[in-house]
LUMFINU-540813 format. One record per residue: x, y, z of N, C-alpha, C, O, CB in turn; residue in three letters. Coordinates in Angstrom, 2 decimals. Glycine has a CB too. Example, Ala and Ser with C-alpha at 12.3 -4.5 7.8 and 13.67 -1.06 7.14 Angstrom:
BEGIN
REC      n.xx      n.yy      n.zz     ca.xx     ca.yy     ca.zz      c.xx      c.yy      c.zz      o.xx      o.yy      o.zz     cb.xx     cb.yy     cb.zz   code
REC     13.19     -5.69      7.80     12.30     -4.50      7.80     13.20     -3.30      7.80     14.24     -3.32      8.46     11.31     -4.47      9.05    ALA
REC     12.85     -2.25      7.08     13.67     -1.06      7.14     12.90      0.03      7.87     13.41      1.14      8.04     14.08     -0.60      5.72    SER
This chain:
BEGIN
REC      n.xx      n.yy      n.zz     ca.xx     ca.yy     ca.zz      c.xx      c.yy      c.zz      o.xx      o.yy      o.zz     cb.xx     cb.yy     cb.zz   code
REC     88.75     53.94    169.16     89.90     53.12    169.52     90.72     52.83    168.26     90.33     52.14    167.32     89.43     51.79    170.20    UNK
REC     91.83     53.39    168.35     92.79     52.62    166.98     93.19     51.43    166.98     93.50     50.82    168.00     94.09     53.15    166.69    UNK
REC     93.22     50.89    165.63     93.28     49.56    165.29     95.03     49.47    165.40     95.87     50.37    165.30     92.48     49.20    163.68    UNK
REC     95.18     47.96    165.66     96.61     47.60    165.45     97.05     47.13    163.87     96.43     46.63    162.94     96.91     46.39    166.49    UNK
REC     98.49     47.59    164.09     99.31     48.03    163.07     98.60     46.26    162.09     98.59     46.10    160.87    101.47     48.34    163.69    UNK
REC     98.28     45.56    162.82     98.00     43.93    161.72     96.52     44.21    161.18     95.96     43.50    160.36     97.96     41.99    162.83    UNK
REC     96.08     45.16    161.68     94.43     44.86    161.64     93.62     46.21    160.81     92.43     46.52    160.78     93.76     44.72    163.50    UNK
REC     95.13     46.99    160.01     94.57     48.25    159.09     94.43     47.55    157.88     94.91     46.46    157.58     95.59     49.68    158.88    UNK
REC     93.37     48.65    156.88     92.98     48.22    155.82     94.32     47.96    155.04     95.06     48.92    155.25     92.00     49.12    155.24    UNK
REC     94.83     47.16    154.32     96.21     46.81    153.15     95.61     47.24    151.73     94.52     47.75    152.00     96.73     44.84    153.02    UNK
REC     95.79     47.28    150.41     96.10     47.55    149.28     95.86     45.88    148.73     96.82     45.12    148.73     97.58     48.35    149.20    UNK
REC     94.93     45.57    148.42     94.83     44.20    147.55     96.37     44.06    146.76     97.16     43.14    146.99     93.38     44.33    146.26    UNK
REC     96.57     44.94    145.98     98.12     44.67    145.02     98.88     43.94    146.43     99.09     42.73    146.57     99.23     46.61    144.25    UNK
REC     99.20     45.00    147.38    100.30     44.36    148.20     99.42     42.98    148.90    100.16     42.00    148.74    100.99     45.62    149.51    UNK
REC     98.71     42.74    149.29     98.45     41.66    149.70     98.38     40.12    149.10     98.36     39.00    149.61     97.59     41.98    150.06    UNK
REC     98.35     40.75    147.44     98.42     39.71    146.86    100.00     39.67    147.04    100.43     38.74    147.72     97.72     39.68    145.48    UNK
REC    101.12     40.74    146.40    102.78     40.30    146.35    103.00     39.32    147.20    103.40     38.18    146.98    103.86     41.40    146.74    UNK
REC    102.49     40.22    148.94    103.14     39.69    149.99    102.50     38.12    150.10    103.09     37.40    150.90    102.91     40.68    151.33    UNK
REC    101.35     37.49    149.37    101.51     35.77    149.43    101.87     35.01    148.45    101.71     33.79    148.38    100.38     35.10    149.71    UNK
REC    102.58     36.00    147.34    103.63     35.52    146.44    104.56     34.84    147.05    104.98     33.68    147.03    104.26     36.48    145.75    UNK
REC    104.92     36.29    147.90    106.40     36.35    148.41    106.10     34.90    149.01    106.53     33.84    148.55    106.94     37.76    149.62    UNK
REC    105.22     35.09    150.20    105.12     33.71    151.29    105.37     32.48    150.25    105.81     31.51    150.86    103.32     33.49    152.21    UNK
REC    105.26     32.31    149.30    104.95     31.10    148.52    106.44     30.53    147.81    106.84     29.39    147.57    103.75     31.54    147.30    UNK
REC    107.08     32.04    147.59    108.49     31.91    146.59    109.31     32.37    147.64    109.45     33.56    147.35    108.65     32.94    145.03    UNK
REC    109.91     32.17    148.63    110.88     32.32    150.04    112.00     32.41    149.20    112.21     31.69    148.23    110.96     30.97    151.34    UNK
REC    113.11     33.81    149.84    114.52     33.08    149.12    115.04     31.86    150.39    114.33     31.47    151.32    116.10     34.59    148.82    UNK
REC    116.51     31.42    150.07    116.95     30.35    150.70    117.08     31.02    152.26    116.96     30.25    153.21    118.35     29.73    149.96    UNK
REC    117.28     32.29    152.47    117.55     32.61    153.61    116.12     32.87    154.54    116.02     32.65    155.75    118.48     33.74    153.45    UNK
REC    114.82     33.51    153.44    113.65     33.44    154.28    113.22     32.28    154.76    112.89     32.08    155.93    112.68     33.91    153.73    UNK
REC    113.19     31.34    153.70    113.15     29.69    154.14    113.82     29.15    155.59    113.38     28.57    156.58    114.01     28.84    152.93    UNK
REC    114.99     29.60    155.21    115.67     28.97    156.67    115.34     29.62    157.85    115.52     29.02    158.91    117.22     28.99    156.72    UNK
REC    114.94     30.63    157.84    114.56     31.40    159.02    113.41     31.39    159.00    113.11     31.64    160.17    114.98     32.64    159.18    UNK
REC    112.59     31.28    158.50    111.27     31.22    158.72    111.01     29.53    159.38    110.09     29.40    160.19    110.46     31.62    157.19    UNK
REC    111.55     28.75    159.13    112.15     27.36    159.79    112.13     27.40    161.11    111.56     26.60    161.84    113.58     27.01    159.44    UNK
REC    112.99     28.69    161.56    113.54     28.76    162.72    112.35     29.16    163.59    112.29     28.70    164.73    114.72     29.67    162.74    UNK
REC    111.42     29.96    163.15    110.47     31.50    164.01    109.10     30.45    163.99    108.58     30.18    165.07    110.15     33.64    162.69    UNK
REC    108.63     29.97    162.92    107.31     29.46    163.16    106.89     28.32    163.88    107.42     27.25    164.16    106.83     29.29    162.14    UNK
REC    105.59     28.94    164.16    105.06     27.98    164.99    105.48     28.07    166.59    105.14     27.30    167.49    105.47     26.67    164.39    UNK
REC    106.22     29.09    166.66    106.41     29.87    167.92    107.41     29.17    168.60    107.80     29.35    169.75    105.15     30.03    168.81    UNK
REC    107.83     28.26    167.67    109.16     27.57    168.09    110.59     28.30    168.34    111.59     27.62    168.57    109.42     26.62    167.05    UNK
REC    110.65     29.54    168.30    111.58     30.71    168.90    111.00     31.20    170.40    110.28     32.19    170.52    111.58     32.12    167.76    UNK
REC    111.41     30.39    171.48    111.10     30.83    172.63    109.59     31.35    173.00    109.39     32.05    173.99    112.00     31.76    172.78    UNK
REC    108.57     30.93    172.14    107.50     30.89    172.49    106.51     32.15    171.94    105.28     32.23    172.00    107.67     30.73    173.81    UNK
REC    107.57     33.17    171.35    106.78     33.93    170.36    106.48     33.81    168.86    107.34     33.53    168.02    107.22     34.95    170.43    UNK
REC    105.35     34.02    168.64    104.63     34.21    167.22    104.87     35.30    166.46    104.41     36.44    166.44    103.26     34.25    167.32    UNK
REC    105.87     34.58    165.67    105.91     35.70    163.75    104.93     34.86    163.38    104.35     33.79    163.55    107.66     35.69    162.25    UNK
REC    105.09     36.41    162.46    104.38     36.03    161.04    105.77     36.58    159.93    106.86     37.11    160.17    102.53     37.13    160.76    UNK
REC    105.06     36.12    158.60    106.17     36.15    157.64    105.39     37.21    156.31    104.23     37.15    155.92    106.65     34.30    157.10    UNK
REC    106.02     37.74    156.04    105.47     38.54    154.70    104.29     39.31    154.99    103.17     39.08    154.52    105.07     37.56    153.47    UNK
REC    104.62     40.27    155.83    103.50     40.74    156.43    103.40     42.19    155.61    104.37     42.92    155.41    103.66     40.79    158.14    UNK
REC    102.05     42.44    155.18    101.89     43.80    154.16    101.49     45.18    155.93    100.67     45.15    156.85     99.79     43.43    152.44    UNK
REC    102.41     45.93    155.61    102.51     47.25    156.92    102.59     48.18    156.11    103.63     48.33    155.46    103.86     47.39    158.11    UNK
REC    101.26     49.21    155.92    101.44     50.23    155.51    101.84     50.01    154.11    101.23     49.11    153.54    102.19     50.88    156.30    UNK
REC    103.00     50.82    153.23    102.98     50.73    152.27    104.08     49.78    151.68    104.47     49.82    150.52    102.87     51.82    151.97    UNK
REC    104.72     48.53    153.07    105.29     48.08    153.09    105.09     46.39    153.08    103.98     45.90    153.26    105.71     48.74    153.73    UNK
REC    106.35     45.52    152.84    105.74     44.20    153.33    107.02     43.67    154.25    108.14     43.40    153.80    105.26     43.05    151.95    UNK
REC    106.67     43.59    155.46    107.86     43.10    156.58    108.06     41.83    156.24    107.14     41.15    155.80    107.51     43.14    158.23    UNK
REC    109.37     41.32    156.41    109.82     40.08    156.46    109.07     38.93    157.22    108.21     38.12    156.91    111.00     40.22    156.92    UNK
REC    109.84     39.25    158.45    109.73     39.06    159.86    108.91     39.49    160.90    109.02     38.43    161.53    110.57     39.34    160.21    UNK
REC    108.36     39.98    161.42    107.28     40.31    162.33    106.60     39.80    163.71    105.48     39.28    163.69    106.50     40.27    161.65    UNK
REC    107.25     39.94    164.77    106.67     39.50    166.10    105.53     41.03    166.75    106.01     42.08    167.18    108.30     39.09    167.31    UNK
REC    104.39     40.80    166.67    103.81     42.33    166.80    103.76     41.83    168.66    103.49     42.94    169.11    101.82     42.84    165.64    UNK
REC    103.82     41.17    169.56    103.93     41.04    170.49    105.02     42.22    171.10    104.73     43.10    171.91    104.09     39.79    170.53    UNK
REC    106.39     41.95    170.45    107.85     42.54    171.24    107.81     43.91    170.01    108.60     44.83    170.20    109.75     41.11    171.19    UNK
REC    106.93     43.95    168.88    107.16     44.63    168.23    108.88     44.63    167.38    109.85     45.38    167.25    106.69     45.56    169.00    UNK
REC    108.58     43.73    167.11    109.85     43.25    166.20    109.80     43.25    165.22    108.96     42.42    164.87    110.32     42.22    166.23    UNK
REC    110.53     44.05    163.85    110.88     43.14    162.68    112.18     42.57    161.99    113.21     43.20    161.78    110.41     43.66    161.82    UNK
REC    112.03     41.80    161.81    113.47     41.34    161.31    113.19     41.26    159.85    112.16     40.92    159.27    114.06     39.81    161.96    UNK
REC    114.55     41.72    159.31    114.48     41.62    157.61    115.76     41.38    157.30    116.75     42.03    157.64    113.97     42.98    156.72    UNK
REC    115.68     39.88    156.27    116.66     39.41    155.59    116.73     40.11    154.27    115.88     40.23    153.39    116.55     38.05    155.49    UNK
REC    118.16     40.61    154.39    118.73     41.53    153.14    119.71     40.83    152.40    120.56     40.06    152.82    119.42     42.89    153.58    UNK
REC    119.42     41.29    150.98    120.48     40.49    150.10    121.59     42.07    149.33    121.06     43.18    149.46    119.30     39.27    148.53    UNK
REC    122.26     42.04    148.97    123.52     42.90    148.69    122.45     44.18    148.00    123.04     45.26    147.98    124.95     42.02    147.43    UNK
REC    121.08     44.24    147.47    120.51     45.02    146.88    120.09     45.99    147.87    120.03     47.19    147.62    119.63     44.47    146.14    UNK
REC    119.75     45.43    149.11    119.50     46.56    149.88    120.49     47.45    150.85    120.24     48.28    151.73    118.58     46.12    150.58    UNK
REC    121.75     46.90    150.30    122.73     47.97    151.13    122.77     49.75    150.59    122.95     50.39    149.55    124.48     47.29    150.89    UNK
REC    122.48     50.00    151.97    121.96     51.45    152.05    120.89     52.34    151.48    121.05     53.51    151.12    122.76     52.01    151.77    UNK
REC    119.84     51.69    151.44    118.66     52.05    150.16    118.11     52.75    150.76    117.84     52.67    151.96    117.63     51.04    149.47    UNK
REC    117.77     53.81    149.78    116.87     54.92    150.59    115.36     54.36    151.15    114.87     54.50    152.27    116.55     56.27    149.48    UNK
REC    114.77     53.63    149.86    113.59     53.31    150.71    113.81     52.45    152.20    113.22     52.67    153.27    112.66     52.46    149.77    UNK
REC    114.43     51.81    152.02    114.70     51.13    153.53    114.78     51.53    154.63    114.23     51.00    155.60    115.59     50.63    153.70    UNK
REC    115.66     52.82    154.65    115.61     53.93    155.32    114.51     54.71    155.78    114.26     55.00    156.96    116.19     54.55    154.76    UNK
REC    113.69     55.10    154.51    112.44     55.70    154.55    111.59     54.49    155.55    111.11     54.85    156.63    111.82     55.98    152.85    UNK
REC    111.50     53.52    155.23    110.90     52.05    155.73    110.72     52.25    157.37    109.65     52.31    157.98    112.11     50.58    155.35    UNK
REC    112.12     52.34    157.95    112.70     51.94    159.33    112.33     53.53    159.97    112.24     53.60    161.19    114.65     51.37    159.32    UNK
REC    112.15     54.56    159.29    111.85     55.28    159.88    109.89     55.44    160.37    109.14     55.71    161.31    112.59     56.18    159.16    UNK
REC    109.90     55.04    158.91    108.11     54.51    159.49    107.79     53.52    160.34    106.74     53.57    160.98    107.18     53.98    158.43    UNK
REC    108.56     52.61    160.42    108.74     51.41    161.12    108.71     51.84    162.59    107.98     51.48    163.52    110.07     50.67    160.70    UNK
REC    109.66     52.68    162.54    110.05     53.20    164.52    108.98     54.47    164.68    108.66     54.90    165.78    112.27     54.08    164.95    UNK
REC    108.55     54.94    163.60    107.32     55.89    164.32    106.23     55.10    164.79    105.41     55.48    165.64    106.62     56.98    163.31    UNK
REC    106.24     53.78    164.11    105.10     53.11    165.08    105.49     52.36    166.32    104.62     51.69    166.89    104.30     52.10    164.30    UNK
REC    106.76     52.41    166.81    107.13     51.98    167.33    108.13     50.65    167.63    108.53     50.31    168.74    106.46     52.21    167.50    UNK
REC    108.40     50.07    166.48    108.80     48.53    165.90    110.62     48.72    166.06    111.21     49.80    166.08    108.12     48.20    163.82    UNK
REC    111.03     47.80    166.12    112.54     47.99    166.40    112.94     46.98    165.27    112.57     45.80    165.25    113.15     47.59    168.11    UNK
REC    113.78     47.60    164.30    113.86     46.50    162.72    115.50     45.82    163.13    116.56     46.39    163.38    113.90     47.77    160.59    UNK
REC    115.17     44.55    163.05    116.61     44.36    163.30    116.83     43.67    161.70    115.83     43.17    161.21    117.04     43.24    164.85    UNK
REC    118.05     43.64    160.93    118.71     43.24    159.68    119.52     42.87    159.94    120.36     43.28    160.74    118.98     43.91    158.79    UNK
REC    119.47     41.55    159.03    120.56     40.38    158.51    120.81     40.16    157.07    119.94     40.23    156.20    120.14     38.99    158.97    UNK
REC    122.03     39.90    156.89    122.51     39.71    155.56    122.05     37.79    155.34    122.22     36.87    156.14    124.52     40.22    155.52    UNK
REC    121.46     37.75    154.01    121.06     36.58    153.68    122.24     35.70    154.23    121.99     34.78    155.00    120.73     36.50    152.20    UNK
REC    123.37     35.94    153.87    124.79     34.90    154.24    124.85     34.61    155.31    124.99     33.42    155.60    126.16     35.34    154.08    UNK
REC    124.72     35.94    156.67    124.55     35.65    157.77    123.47     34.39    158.22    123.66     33.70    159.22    124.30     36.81    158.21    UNK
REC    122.53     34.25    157.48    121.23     33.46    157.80    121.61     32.63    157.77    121.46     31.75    158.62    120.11     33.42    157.18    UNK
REC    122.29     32.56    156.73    122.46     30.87    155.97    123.76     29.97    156.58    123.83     28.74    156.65    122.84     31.01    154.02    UNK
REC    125.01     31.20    157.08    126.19     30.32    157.20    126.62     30.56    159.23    127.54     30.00    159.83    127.70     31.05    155.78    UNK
REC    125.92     31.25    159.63    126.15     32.06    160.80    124.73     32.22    161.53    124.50     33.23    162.20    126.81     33.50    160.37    UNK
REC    123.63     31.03    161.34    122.13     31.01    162.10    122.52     31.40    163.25    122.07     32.44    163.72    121.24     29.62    162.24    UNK
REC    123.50     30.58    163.97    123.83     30.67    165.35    123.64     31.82    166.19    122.86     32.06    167.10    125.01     30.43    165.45    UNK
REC    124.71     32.60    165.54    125.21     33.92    166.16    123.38     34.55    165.45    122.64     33.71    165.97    127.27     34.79    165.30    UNK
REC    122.85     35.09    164.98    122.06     35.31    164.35    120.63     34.90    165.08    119.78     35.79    165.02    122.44     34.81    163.23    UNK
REC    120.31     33.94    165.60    119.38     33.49    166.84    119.70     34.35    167.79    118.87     35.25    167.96    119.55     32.03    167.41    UNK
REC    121.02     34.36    168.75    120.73     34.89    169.92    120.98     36.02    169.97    121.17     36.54    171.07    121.20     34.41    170.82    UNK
REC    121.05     36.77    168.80    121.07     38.75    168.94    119.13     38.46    168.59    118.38     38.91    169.46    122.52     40.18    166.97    UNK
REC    118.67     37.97    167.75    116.87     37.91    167.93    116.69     37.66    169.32    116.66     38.69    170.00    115.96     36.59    167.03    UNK
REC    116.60     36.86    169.79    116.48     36.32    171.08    116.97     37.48    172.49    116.22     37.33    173.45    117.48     34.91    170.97    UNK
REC    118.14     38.62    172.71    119.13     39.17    172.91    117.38     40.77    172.34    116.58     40.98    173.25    121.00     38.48    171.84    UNK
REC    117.26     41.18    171.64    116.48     41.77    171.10    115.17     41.57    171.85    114.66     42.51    172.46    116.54     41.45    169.85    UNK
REC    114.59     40.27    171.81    113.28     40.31    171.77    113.21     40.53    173.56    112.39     41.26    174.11    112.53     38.85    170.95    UNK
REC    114.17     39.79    174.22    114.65     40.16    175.45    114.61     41.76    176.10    113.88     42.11    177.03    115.95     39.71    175.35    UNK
REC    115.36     42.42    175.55    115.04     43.83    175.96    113.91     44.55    175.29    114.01     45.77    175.45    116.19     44.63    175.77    UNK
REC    112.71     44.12    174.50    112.21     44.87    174.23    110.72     44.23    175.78    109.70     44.89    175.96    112.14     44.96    172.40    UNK
């Protein structure tokens, strides 16, 4: 029986980054992570800084198979990201991206395309 995508062996290095990361949030993971935990987004459970493969997801509902990732101006058009989302959708995951600004000045609109998302999946 194969294991789920939360429950493969990780890379100690990345597991340690990814509870860096959890620890040092930028302003936009903060605020959104505000929003998602504790299942206080319509009743599904993220997780945050999640180590996938050779990756660490933002965002993560493994229920709807969601990830969401807050991007700051460094990741416009990056190859690894690319490379990322394509590993991402071979497992099946649908990555949705937001610009940190969006997070921060535009939550609104920004909730109900997640919500709008988690809906059709």
């Amino acid at each position: 029986m194969p294991q789920e995508p939360h429950h493969r062996p990780i890379a100690k290095r990345l597991r340690t980054f990814a509870r860096r990361m959890r620890r040092e949030p930028t302003d936009a993971e903060a605020a959104m992570w505000r929003l998602l935990r504790d299942r206080r987004f319509s009743q599904f459970k993220f997780r945050r800084q999640v180590p996938f493969q050779n990756y660490i997801l933002d965002f993560v509902c493994f229920e709807r198979r969601l990830v969401i990732e807050i991007d700051g101006s460094q990741h416009a058009e990056a190859p690894r990201d690319t490379a990322r989302d394509h590993a991402l959708a071979h497992e099946g995951f649908q990555i949705a991206r937001y610009w940190n600004n969006d997070v921060l000045q535009c939550r609104t609109a920004v909730m109900e395309d997640i919500l709008t998302k988690l809906a059709e999946r």
